[in-house]
C-alpha positions in Angstrom: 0.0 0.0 0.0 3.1 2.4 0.9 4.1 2.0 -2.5 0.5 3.3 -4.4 0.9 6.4 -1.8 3.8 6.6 -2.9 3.0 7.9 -6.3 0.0 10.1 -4.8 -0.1 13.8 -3.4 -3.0 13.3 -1.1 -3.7 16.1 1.9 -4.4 13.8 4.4 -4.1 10.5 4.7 -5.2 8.3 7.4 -4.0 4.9 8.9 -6.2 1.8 9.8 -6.2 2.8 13.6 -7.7 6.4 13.4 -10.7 7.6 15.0 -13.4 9.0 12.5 -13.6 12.2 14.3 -9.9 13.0 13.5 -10.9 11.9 10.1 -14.0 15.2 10.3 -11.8 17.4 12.3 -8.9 17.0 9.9 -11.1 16.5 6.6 -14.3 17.5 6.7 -15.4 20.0 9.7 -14.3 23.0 7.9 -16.1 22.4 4.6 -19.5 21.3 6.7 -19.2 24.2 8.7 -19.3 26.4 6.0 -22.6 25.9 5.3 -23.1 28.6 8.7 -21.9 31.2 6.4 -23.7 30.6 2.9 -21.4 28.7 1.5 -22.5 25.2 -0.1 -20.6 22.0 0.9 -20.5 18.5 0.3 -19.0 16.1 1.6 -19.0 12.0 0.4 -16.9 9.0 1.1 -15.8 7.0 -2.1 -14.1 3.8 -2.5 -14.6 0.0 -3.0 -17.5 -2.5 -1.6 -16.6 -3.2 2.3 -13.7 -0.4 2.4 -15.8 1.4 5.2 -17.6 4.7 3.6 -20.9 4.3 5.5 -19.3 3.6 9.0 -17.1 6.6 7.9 -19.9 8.7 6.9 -22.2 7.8 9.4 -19.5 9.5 12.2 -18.7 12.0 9.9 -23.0 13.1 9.7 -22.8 13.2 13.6 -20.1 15.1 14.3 -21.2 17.7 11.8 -24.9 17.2 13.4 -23.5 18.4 16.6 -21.3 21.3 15.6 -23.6 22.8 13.7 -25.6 23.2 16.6 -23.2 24.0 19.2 -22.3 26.5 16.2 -26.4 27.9 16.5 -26.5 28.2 20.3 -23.3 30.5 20.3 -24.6 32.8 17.7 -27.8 34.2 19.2 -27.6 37.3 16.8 -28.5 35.1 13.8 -31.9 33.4 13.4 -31.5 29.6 11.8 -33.9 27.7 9.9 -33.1 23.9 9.2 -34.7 22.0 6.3 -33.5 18.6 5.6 -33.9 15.8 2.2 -32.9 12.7 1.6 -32.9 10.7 -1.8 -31.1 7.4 -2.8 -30.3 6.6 -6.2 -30.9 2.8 -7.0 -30.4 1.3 -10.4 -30.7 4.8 -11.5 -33.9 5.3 -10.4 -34.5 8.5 -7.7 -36.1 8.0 -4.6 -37.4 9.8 -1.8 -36.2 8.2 1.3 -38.8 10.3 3.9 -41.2 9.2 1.5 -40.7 6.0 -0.2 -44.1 5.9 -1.5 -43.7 8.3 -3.7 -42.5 6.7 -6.3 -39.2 7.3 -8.5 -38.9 11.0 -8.4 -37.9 13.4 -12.0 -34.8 15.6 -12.3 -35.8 19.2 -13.6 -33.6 22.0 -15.0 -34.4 25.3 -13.0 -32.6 28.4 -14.0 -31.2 29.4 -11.0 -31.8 26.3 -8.8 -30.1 24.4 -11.5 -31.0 20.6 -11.5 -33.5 19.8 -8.5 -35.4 17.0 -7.6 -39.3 17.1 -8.1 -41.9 16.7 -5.2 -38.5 15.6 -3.2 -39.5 16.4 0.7 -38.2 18.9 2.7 -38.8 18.6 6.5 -38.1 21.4 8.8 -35.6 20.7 11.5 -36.9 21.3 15.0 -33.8 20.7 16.8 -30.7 18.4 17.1 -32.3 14.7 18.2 -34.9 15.9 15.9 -32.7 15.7 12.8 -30.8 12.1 14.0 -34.0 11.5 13.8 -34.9 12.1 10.5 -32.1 10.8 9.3 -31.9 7.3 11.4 -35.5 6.9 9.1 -33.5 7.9 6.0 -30.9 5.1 6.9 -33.3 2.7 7.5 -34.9 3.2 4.0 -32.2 3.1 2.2 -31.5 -0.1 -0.4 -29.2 -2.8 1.6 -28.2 -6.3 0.3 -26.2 -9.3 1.2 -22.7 -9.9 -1.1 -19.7 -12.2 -0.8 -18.0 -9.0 0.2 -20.3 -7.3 2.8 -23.6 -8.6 4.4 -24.8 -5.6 4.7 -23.6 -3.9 1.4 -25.2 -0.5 0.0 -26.8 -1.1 -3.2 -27.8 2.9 -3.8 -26.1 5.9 -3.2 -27.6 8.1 -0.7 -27.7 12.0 -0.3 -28.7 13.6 2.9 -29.3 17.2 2.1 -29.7 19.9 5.3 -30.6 23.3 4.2 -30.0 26.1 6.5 -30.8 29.9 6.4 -30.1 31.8 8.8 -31.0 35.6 8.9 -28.6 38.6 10.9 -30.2 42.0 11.9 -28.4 44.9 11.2 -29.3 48.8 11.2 -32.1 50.1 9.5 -34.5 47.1 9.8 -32.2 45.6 6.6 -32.0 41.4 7.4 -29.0 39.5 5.5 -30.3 36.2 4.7 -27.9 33.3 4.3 -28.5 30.4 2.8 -26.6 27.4 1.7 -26.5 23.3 1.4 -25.1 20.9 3.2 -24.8 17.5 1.4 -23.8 14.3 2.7 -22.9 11.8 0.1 -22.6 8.1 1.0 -22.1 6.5 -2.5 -22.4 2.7 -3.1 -18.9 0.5 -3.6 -17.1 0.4 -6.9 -17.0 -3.8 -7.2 -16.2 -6.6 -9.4 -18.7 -9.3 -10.2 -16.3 -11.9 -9.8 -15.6 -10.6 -6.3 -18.8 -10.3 -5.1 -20.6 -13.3 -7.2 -23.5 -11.5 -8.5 -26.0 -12.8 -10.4 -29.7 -11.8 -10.8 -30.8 -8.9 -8.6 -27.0 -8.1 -7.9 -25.9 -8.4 -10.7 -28.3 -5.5 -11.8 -27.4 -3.4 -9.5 -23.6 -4.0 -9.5 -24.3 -3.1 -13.2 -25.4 0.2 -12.3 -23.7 1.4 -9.5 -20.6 0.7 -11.4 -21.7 2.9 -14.4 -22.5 5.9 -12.3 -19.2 5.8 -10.6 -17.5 5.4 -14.2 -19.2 8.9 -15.1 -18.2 10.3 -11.8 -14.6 8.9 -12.7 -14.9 10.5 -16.5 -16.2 13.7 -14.8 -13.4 14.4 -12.1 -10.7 13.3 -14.9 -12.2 15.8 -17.7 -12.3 18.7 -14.9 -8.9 17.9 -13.4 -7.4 18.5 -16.8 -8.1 22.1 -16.4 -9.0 22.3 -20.1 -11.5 24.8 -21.2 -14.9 24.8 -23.6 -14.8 20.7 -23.3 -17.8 19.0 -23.3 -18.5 17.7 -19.1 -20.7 14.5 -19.4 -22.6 15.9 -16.0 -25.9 14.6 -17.8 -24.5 10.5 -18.5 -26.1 9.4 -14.5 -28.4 11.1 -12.1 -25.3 11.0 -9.5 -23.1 13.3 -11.5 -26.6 15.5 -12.2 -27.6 16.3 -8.9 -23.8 16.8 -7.6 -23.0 18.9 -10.7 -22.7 21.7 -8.4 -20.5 20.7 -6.0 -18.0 19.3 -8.9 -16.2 22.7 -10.4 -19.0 25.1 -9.5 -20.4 26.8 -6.5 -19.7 24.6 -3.2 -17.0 23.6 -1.0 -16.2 19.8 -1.5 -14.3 17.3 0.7 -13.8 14.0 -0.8 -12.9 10.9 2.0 -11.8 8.0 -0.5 -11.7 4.6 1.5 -9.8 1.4 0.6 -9.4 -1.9 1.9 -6.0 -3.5 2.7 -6.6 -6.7 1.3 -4.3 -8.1 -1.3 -7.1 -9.4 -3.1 -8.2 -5.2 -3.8 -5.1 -4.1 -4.7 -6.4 -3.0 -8.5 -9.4 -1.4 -6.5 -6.9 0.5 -4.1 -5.0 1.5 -7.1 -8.2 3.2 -9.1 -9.3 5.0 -5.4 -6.2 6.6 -5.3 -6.2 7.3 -9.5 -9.6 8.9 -8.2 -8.1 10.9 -5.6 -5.3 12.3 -8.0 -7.5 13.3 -10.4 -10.0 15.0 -7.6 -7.2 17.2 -5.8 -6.7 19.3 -9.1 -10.2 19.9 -9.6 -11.2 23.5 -9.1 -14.5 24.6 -7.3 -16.0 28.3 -7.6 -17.2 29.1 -4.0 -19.2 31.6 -3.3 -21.3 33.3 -0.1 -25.1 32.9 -1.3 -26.8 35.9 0.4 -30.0 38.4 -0.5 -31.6 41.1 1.6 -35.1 39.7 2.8 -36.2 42.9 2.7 -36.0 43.7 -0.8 -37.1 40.3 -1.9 -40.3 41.1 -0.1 -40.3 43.9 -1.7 -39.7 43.4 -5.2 -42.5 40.2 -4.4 -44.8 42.3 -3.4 -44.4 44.7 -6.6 -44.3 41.7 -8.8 -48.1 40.3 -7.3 -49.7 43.8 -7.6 -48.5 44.3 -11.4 -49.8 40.8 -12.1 -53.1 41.9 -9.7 -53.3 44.4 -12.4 -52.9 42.4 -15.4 -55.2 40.0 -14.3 -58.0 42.6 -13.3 -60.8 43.4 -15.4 -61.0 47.0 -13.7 -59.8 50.2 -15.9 -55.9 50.3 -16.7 -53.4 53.0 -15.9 -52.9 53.4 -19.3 -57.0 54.1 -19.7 -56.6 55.9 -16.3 -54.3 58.8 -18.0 -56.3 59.2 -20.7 -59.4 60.2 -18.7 -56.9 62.5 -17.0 -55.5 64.4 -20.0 -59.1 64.4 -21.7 -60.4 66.8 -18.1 -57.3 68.6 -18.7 -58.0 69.3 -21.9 -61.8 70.7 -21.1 -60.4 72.8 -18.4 -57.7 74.0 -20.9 -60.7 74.9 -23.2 -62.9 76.6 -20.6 -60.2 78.7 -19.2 -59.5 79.7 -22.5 -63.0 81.3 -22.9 -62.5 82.6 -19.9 -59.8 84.6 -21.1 -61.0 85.2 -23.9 -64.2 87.4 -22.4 -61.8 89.1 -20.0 -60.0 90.7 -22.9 -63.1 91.7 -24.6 -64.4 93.4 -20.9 -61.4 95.0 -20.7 -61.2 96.4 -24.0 -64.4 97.6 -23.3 -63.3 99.7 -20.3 -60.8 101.3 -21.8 -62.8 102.5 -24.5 -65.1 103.9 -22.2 -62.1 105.6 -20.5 -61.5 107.7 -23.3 -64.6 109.6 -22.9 -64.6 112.5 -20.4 -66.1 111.5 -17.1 -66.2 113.3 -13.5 -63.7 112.4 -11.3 -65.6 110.1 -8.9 -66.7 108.0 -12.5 -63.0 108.1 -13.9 -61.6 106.5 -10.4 -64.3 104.3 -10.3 -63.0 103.2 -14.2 -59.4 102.6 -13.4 -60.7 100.5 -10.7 -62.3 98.3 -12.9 -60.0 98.4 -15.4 -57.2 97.3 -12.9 -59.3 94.2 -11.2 -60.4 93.2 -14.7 -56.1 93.2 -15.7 -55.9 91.4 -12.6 -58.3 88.3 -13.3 -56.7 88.1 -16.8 -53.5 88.0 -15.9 -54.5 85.1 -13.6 -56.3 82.9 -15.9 -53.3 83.4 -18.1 -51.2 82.2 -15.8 -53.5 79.7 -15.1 -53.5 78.4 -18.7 -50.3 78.5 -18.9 -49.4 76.3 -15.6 -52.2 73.9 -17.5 -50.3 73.5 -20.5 -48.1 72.4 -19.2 -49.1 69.9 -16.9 -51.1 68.4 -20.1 -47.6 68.4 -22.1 -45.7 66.4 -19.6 -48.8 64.4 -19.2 -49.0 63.6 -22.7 -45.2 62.5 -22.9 -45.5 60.2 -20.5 -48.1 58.4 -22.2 
């Protein structure tokens, strides 16, 4: 064995004897833990039939299980919500494993979700025994069988999914919202039939289990080559679909790969650590997923009333302009007579003016003449301050 290490450039690597919590503190913890901040993470064990990845992932669950809420209870500032899933994919086919009778489940292209799983179940998390819980029921669902290799062999590979948001106040009433995924990937055993003497039923599944791991081989090789505008053959197994995300895109992955220290597996050692290789030079593109609650609601809000509005049979703003510029327009032509009449009153003074009058008469005449200039010069300004308002009107239209 110290001669395939040999050959490998590994960043941890652990002997028979070590605890599986040194195996999370040293491997995994920081990569679950980011999920806390918005950042996605995943985490699976891969490796030959009977080489130990569900023992190893099983500790590795727990551990993360209880950090992440010892993480909670010393961050009172924040508000957390926990949602978990769980699916298992067996001979290709996707099930829900807190809801087995629903039946194999579709993957769907969502433009900003990317692939997601439909009607998969989401349960909220009330508190820590709550989610071992949830996902002892998951465990117990999933597809086991008995092999030459393992009595208890996984025949499916299972993804435990916890979703957590989590919300901090800051001034002005604005709320950051966080959220992120933290998957769990236990993945069945790459085997050989001759090994594990299928036949029938096993045979099946040895049939696919070993295909999906060949396209999560080809996948890790294409993206370790660092080559660009090559075709990724994400879409050749549902495993390499729903994980596309957390192979070269947006999520922190750790990778445990397991082997056995039999002779007999040599050849299987050798392609777990070819795997390994490969999966050290692959480059993920991180990132904090945040949005301001507030200005979701918001922009929700605005996006229900102008469908409201599409939807409703009443008078649209478009029709409610119109009526506006049309009473503009009559009050536009009525102060126009208005105008119009004061001009001819006031010419009409004036001319009187011109004829000699007593002095009482001729005072009395400027008067007139002067309240008359007055009004006119009002409703002038008056039309004007209307024209205005109908011109701007109008352009917005």
């Amino acid at each position: 064995m110290s001669d395939l290490l040999d050959h490998t450039h590994l960043i941890r690597v652990f002997d028979p004897t070590c605890s599986t919590y040194k195996v999370y503190k040293e491997g995994a913890r920081d990569v679950a833990l980011s999920a806390l901040n918005g950042i996605n993470a995943t985490i699976f064990a891969y490796g030959q039939t009977s080489s130990g990845k569900t023992f190893t992932m099983r500790g590795i669950t727990e551990n993360a299980v209880k950090d992440i809420y010892e993480h909670i209870k010393s961050t009172p500032e924040r508000d957390f919500v926990l949602r978990l899933s769980a699916l298992e994919i067996y001979n290709e086919t996707v099930v829900d494993l807190l809801n087995r009778e629903s039946g194999p489940l579709q993957l769907l292209d969502d433009p900003e979700k990317g692939t997601i799983v439909e009607k998969l179940i989401e349960e909220v998390v009330n508190d820590g025994q709550h989610l071992k819980h949830l996902i002892g029921i998951c465990e117990a669902q999933r597809q086991v069988g008995e092999t030459a290799l393992n009595d208890k062999s996984s025949r499916s590979h299972q993804l435990v999914r916890l979703t957590i948001e989590s919300s901090l106040r800051e001034n002005l009433g604005c709320v950051q919202s966080f959220l992120a995924s933290l998957n769990l990937v236990d993945l069945a055993g790459s085997e050989r039939a001759s090994q594990t003497n299928a036949d029938g039923t096993r045979l099946k599944e040895w049939s696919h289990i070993n295909r999906s791991l060949l396209t999560l081989t080809t996948v890790i090789r294409k993206l370790s080559d660092g080559k660009r505008n090559i075709h990724i053959p994400y879409r050749d197994s549902k495993l390499t679909r729903i994980l596309q995300p957390s192979l070269g895109g947006n999520a922190r992955t750790a990778i445990i790969c397991t082997m056995s220290p039999a002779l007999s597996h040599v050849e299987q050692s050798r392609n777990t650590l070819s795997f390994a290789t490969s999966a050290k030079k692959v480059t993920n593109n991180a990132q904090i997923n945040m949005a301001n609650k507030k200005l979701v609601k918001h922009l929700q809000k605005e996006v229900a009333r102008l469908e409201a509005e599409l939807r409703s049979p009443e008078p649209s703003s478009y029709s409610c302009l119109t009526t506006q510029l049309m009473e503009k327009d009559m009050k536009i032509q009525q102060m126009e007579r208005e105008v119009k009449e004061l001009k001819h009153q006031l010419e009409l003074e004036r001319s009187a003016n011109k004829e000699p009058k007593g002095l009482n008469h001729a005072g009395h005449s400027r008067r007139v003449s002067k309240c008359l200039f007055l009004r006119l010069s009002m409703r002038v300004h008056l039309l004007w301050k209307l024209g205005n308002e109908r011109h701007l009107e109008g352009w917005q239209q």
